[in-house]
N, C-alpha and C positions, 0 to 999 in steps of 0.2 A: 116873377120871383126876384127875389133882393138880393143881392149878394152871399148876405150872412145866411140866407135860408137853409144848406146846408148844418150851419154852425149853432141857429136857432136856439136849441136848446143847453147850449153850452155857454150861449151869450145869457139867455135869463136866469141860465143858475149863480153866473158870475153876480150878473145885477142881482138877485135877490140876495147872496151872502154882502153886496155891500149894501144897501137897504139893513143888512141885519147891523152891520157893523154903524152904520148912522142912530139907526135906533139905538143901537146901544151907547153910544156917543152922549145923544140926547140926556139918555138915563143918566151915564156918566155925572153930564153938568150937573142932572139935577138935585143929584146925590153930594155936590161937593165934592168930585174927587182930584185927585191932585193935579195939576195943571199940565203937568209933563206927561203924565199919565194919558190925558184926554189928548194934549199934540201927538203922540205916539199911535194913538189909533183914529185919526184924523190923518194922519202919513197911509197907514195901514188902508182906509177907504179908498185915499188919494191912490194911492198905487194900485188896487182894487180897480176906479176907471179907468185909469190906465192903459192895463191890460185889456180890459174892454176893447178900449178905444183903438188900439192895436190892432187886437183881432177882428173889428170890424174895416179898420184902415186896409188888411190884408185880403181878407175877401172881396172889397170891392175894387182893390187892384188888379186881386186876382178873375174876379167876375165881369163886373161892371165896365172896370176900363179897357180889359183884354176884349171885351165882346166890341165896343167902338170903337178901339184899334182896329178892328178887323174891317170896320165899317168906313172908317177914313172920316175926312175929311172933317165938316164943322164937329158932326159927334165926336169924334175924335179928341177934336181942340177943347172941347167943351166939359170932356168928361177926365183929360188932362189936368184942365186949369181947375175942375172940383178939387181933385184930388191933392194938387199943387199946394190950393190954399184950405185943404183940413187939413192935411200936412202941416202947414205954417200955425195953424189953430192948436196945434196939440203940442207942436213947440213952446210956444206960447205961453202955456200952463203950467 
């Protein structure tokens, strides 16, 4: 099981409200609406993954790397240096 397993149904409800907020986006453009309008909820999605991203960031610190901590060594190093560089990935963004 994955880290977020617990969290499961709390991570696809988040993604389906920004999936809604995309579609509506879309619609947005299509409709011509004001441009401020579509960057505002373009922000709104953006933070949307976000918070995702987060919560999936915390479960597998919490799951994933504490269980290879336990376990030492290369697992260890390895599920560190994951986490190290989505870390660096999310910054990034």
């Amino acid at each position: 099981m994955h880290g977020y397993g617990q969290d499961k149904t709390k991570v696809l409800g988040r993604l389906h409200r920004v999936e809604g907020q995309v579609h509506a986006i879309a619609q947005m453009v299509e409709e011509d609406a004001y441009c401020i309008d579509v960057l505002t909820q373009i922000a709104a999605a953006n933070s949307g993954l976000k918070s995702v991203a987060l919560l999936l960031l915390d479960d597998h610190l919490n799951h994933c790397v504490r269980q290879a901590s336990e376990q030492g060594g290369d697992v260890a190093d390895e599920k560190l240096a994951e986490a190290s560089a989505a870390i660096g990935r999310l910054v990034k963004s």
